[in-house]
C-alpha positions in Angstrom: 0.0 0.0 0.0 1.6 3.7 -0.7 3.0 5.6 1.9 3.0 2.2 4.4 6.7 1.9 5.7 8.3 -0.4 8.0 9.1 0.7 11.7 10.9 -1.1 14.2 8.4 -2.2 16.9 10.6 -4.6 18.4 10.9 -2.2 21.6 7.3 -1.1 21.9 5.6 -2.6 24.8 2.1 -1.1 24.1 0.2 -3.2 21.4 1.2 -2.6 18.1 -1.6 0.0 16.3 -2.7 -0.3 12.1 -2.8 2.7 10.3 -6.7 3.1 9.6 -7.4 4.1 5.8 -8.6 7.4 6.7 -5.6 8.4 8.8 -3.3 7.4 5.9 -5.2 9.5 3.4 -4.8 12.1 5.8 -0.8 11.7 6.2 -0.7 11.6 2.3 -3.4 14.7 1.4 -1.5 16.4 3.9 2.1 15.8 2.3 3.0 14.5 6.1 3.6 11.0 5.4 7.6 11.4 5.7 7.1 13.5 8.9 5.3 10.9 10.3 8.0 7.9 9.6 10.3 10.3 11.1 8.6 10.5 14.5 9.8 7.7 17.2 8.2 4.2 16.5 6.5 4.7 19.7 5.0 7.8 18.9 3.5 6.6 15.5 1.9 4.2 17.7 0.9 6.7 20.7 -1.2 8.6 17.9 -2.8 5.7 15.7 -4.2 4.5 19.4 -4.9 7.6 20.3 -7.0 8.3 17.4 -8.4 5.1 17.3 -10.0 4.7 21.3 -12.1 8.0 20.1 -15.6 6.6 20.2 -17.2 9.1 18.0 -16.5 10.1 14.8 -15.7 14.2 15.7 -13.5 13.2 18.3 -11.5 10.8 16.1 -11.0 13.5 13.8 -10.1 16.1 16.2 -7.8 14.0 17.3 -6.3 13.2 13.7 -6.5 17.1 13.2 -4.2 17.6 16.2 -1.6 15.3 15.2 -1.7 16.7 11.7 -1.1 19.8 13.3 1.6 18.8 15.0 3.5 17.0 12.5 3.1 19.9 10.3 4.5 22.1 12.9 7.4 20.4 14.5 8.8 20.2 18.1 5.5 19.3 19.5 4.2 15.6 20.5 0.9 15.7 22.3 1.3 18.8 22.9 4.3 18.4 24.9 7.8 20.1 24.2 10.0 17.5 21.4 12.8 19.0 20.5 14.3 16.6 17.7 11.4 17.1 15.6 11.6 20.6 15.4 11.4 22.4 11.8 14.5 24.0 10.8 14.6 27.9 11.2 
């Protein structure tokens, strides 16, 4: 499938999270796929289950919106401070 990459999961010890369809389009309308695959394993994870335990639809995408936002921004993971994905200035 385009724009599905391999991560390492071998150290996660949360269960391992799919990609849903929608949050892949998302990632790829977005141009954000390649931030995405350069966040932490575990954080790719953190956001799919994240996203995912929403149990309605608006809070699934505000959920998706906010990581968007945050991959699109930089320095930022759930709303905390992460400095090694900052943008360049």
């Amino acid at each position: 499938m385009p724009g599905k990459k391999h991560i390492d999961i071998t150290k996660l010890s949360r269960p391992i999270q799919q990609m849903p369809d929608f949050v892949e389009e998302a990632l790829l309308e977005n141009e954000l796929m390649e931030s995405y695959y350069q966040r932490p394993a575990y954080q790719q994870n953190d956001y799919i289950g994240w996203i995912n335990r929403a149990k309605q639809k608006a809070t699934k995408q505000k959920r998706l919106d906010q990581m968007l936002e945050e991959l699109r921004r930089g320095g930022v993971y759930m709303k905390m401070d992460h400095p090694p994905s900052r943008q360049p200035s």
